[in-house]
C-alpha positions as CSV (number, residue, x, y, z in Angstrom):
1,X,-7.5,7.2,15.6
2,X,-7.3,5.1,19.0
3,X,-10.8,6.2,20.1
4,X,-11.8,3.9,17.4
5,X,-12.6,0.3,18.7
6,X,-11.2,-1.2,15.5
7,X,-7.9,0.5,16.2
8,X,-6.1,-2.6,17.5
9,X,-7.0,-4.7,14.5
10,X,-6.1,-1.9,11.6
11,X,-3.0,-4.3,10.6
12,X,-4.7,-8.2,11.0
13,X,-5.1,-10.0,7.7
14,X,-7.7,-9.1,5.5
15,X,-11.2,-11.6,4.4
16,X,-9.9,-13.4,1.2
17,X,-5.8,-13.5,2.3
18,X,-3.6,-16.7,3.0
19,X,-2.6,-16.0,6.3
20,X,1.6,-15.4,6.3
21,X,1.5,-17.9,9.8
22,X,-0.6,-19.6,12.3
23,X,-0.8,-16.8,14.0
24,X,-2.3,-14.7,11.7
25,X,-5.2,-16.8,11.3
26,X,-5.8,-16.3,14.9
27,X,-5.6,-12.6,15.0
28,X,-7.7,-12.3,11.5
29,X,-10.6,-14.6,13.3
30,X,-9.9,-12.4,16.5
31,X,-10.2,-8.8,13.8
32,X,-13.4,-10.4,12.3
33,X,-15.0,-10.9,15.9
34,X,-13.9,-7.4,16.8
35,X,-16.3,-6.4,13.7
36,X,-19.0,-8.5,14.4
37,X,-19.2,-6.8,18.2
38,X,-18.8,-3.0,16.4
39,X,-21.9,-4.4,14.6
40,X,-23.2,-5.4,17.2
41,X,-23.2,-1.9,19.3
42,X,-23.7,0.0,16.5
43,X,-27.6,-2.1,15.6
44,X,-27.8,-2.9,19.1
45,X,-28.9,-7.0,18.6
46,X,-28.3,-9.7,16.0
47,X,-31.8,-9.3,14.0
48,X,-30.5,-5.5,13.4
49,X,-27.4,-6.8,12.1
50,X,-28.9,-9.2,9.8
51,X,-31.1,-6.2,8.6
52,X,-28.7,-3.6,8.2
53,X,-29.2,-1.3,5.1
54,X,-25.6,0.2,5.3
55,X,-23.8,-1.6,2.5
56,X,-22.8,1.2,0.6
57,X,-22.0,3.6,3.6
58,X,-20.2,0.8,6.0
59,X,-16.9,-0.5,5.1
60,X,-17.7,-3.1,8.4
61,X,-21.1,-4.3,6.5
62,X,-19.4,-7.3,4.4
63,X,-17.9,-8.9,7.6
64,X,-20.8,-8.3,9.8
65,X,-21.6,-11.6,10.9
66,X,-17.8,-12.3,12.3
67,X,-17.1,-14.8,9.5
68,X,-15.1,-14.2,6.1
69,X,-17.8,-13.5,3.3
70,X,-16.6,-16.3,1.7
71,X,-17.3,-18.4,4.8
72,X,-20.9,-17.0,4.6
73,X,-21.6,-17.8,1.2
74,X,-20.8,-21.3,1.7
75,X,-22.3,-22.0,5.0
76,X,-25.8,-20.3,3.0
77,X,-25.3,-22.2,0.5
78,X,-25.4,-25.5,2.1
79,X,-28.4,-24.9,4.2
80,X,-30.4,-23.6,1.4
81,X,-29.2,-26.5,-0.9
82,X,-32.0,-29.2,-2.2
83,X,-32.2,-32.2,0.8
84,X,-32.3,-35.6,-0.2
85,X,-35.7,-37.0,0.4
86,X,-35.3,-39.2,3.1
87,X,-37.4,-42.3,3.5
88,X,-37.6,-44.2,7.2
């Protein structure tokens, strides 16, 4: 359905493909901003995004932050990760 703001993005790659040509990448980061605003209108500000409790019922809720999940994962994991104790 057009009315839907997602309508212009219903054929961009999807999180997790190789992207065919440059220019998909482009439009898949351009589809995954597109979710991360829907997200953002539909909790109204980024702490409500972070705390949404609509995993089962929101096929948006795994791209939510406007990165690939995969993306996520890794970003998490490396801020999380053990620091080396640094001595000056």
């Amino acid at each position: 359905d057009a009315r839907c703001p997602l309508w212009a993005w219903r054929l961009a790659a999807l999180p997790g493909e190789a992207p065919p040509a440059p220019e998909a990448r482009h439009a898949a980061r351009a589809a995954l901003r597109a979710v991360r605003r829907q997200c953002m209108n539909c909790a109204g500000n980024r702490y409500e995004v972070r705390a949404c409790q609509a995993r089962e019922s929101c096929p948006l809720w795994r791209c939510r932050f406007g990165v690939r999940p995969q993306t996520y994962k890794a970003v998490r994991r490396r801020f999380f990760a053990p620091k080396a104790l640094r001595l000056f």
